[in-house]
KOLRO-846876 format. One line per 4 residues: number of its first residue (from 1); their letters; for each residue y, z negated, x negated of C-alpha. Coordinates in nm, 2 decimals. Layout:
NUM = a = Y/Z/X | ...
***
This chain:
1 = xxxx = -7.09/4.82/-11.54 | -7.46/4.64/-11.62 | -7.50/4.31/-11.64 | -7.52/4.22/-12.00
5 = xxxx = -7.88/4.06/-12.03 | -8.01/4.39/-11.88 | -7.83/4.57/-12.21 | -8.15/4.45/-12.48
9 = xxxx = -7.98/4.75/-12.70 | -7.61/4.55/-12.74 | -7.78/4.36/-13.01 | -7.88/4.68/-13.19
13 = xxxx = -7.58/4.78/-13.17 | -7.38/4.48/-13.28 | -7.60/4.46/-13.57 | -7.52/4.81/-13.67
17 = xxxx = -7.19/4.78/-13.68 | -7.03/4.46/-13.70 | -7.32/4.22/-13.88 | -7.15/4.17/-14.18
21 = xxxx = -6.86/3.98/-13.98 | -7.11/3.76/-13.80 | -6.97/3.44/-13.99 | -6.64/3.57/-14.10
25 = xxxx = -6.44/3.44/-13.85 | -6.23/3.78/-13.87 | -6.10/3.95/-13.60 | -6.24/4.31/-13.54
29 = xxxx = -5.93/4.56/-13.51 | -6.17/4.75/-13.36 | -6.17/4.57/-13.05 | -6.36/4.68/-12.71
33 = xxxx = -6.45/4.99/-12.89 | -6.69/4.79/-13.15 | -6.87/4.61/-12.90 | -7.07/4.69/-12.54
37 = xxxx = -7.03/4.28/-12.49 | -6.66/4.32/-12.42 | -6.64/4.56/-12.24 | -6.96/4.45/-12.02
41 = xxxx = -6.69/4.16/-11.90 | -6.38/4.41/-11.89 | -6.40/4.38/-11.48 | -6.45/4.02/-11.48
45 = xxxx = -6.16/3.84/-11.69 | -5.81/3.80/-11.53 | -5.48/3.78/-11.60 | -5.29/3.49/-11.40
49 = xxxx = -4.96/3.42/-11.31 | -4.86/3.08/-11.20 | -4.51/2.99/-11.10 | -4.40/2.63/-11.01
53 = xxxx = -4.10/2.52/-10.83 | -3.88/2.16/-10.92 | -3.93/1.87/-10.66 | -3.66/1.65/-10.58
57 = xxxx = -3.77/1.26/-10.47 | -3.75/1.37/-10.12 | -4.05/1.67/-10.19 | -3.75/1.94/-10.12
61 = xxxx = -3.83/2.24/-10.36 | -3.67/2.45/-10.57 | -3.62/2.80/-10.70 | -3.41/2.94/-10.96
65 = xxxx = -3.18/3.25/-10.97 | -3.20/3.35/-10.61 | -3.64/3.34/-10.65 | -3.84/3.11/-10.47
69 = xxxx = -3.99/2.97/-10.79 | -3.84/2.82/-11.10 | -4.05/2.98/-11.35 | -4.35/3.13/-11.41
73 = xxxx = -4.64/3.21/-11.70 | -4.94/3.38/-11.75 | -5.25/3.28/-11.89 | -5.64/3.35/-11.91
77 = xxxx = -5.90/3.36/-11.60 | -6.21/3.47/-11.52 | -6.47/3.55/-11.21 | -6.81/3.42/-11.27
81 = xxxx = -7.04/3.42/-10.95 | -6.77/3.53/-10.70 | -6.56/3.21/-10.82 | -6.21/3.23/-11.01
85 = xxxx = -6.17/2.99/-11.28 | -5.87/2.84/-11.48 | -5.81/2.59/-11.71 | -5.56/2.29/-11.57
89 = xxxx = -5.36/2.36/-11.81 | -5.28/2.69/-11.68 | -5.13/2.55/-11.41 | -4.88/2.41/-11.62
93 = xxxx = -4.66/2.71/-11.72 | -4.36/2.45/-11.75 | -4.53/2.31/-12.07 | -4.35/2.63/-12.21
97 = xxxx = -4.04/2.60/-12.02 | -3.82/2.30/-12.10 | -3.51/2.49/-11.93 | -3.62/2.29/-11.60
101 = xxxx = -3.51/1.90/-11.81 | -3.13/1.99/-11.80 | -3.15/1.93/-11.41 | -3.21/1.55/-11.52
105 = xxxx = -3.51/1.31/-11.41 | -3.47/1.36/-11.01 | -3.65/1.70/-11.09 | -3.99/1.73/-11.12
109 = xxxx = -4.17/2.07/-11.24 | -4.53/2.12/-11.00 | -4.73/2.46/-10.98 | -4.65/2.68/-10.69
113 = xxxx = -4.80/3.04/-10.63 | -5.11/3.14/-10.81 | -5.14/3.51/-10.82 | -5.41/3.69/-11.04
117 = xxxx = -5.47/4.08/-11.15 | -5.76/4.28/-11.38 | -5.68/4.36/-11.75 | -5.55/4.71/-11.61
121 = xxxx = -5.39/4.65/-11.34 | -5.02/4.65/-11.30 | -4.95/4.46/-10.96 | -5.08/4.13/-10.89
125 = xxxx = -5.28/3.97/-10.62 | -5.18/3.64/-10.48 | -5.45/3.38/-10.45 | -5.51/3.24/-10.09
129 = xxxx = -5.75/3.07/-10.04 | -5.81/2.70/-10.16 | -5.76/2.58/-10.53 | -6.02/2.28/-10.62
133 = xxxx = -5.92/2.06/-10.92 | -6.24/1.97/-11.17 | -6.19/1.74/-11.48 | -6.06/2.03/-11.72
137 = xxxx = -6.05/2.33/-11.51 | -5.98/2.47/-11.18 | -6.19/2.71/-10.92 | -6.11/2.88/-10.59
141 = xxxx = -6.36/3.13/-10.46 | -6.21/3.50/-10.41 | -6.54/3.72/-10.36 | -6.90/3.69/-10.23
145 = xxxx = -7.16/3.46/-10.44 | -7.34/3.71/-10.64 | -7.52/3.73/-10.98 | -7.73/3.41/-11.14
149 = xxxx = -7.67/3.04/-11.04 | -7.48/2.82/-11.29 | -7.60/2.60/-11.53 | -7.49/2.26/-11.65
153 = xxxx = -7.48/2.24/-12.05 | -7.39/1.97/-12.29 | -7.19/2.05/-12.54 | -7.20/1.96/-12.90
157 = xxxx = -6.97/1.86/-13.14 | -6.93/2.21/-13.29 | -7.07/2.53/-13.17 | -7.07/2.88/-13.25
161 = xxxx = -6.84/3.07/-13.02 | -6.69/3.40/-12.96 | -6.36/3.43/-12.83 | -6.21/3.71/-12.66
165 = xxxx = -5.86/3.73/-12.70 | -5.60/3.97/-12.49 | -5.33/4.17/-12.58 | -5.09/4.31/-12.42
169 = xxxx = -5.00/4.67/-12.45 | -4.64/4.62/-12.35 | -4.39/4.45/-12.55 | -4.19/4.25/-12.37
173 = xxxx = -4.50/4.09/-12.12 | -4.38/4.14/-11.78 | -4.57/4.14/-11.44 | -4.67/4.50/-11.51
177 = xxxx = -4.83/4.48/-11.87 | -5.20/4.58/-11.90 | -5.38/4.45/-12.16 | -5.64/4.53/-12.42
181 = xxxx = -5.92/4.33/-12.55 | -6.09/4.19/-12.85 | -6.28/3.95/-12.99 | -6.40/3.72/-13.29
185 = xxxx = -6.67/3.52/-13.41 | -6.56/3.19/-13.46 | -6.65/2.82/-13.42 | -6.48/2.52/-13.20
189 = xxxx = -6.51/2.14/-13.25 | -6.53/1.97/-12.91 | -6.35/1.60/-12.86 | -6.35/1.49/-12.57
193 = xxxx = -6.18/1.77/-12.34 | -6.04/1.95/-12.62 | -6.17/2.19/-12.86 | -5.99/2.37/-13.19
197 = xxxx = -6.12/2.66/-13.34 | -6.22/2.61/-13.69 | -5.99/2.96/-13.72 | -5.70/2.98/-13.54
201 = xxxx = -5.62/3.37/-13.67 | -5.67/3.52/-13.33 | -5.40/3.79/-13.43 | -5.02/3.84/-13.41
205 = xxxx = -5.07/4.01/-13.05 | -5.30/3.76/-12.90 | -5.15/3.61/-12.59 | -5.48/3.43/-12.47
209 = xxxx = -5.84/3.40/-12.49 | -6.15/3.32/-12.36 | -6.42/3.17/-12.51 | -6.83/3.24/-12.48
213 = xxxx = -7.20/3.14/-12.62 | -7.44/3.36/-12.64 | -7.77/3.33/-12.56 | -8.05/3.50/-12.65
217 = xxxx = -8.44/3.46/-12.54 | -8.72/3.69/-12.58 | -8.66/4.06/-12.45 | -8.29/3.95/-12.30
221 = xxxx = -7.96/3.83/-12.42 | -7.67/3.73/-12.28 | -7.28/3.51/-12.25 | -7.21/3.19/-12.15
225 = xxxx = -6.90/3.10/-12.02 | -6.79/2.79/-12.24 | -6.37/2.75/-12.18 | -6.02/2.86/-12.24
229 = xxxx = -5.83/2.93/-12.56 | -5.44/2.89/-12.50 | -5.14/2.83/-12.74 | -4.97/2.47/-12.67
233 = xxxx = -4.73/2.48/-12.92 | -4.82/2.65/-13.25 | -5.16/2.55/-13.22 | -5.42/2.71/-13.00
237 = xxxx = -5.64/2.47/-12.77 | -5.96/2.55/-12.65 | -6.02/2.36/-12.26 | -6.35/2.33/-12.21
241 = xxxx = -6.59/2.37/-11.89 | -6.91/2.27/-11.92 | -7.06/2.45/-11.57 | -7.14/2.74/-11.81
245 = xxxx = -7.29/3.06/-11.59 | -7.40/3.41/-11.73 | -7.11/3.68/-11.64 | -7.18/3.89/-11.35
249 = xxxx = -6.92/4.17/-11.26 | -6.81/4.11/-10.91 | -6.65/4.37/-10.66 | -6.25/4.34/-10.68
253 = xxxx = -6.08/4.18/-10.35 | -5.86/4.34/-10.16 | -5.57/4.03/-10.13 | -5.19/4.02/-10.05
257 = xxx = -4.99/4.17/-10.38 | -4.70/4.05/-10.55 | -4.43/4.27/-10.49
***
């Protein structure tokens, strides 16, 4: 799959066929069939799974059920430059688990295993090697460098955005459900390390999200990488990172599955 800035023609296309929704907002039903820019990053966003385990005051762990983890959730990633990123609040799948405060205050939820898969795929790889901690996001390296060197941005109080959002072609999710994509033109408001989206109708399907800039510069065009869009509560958040880098698909590792 090209690059996207070597795809001059996208923007012919997206005018063609989707110009009128440019600042609607509105989510195209249409999905990665409407636009080459989704499925130019198809290979390149993930699907995580992070499980955490409760920690007594002495550091002992604990599972649930038999499993060597309490709980588990999934949420957005993405490869950019041979480098998996997450937001920090993916690592926090107990935010949607309060089943783990009936053990009483001695227990303390903290992330275990990190395991990551592409959009369709049904088994999931298990991430080994080292997880660094940034200010709002997370990054652990899982292929060779390849593709063009980030780029520090600053970001304003509101910028154009396009988000695209998953969903899952299964219903219940489970370890196994692929998932399709889509996307919308929207806006976010950054405060401090948070960001809303001036419209949250993302769809009744959407599990997740990522969110992008484009760029565009004489005879190229191409995304930005600008955060993560996850539900907390009823609302959806947008996590920013601001080491934005132009997508590059990367070849898939070969790590130890999840059974």
């Amino acid at each position: 799959m090209q690059f996207l800035a070597q795809i001059v023609s996208f923007f012919l296309v997206l005018g063609s066929l989707c110009l009128p929704l440019l600042g609607s907002a509105q989510l195209l039903g249409a999905g990665d069939n409407c636009n080459p820019l989704v499925q130019s990053v198809a290979d390149v966003v993930m699907v995580l799974r992070q499980e955490f385990v409760l920690t007594d005051k002495d550091d002992n762990e604990f599972g649930k059920d038999g499993e060597a983890y309490f709980g588990a959730g999934y949420a957005p990633g993405i490869v950019v430059n041979g480098q998996l990123y997450l937001s920090k609040l993916a690592r926090k799948p107990f935010l949607h688990d309060s089943s783990y405060l009936s053990y009483g205050p001695g227990y303390t939820p903290n992330p275990s295993n990190l395991y990551y898969k592409g959009i369709k795929e049904k088994a999931f790889n298990q991430l080994t090697s080292e997880l660094a901690e940034n200010k709002t996001y997370c990054e652990a390296s899982v292929a060779p460098m390849v593709g063009i060197p980030s780029a520090n941005n600053t970001l304003a109080d509101t910028m154009d955005c396009l988000v695209i959002t998953y969903m899952p072609d299964s219903d219940p999710v489970s370890d196994a459900t692929t998932y399709s994509l889509s996307y919308v033109y929207n806006k976010v408001v950054w405060k401090a390390d948070k960001g809303q989206l001036t419209n949250e109708k993302l769809g009744s399907r959407t599990t997740f999200g990522l969110l992008f800039y484009q760029s565009v510069g004489l005879g190229e065009a191409h995304l930005e990488f600008g955060g993560f869009v996850e539900k907390l509560g009823s609302r959806w958040v947008c996590t920013p990172i601001t080491k934005l880098s132009a997508i590059t698909p990367v070849d898939k590792p070969k790590n130890k599955k999840k059974p």
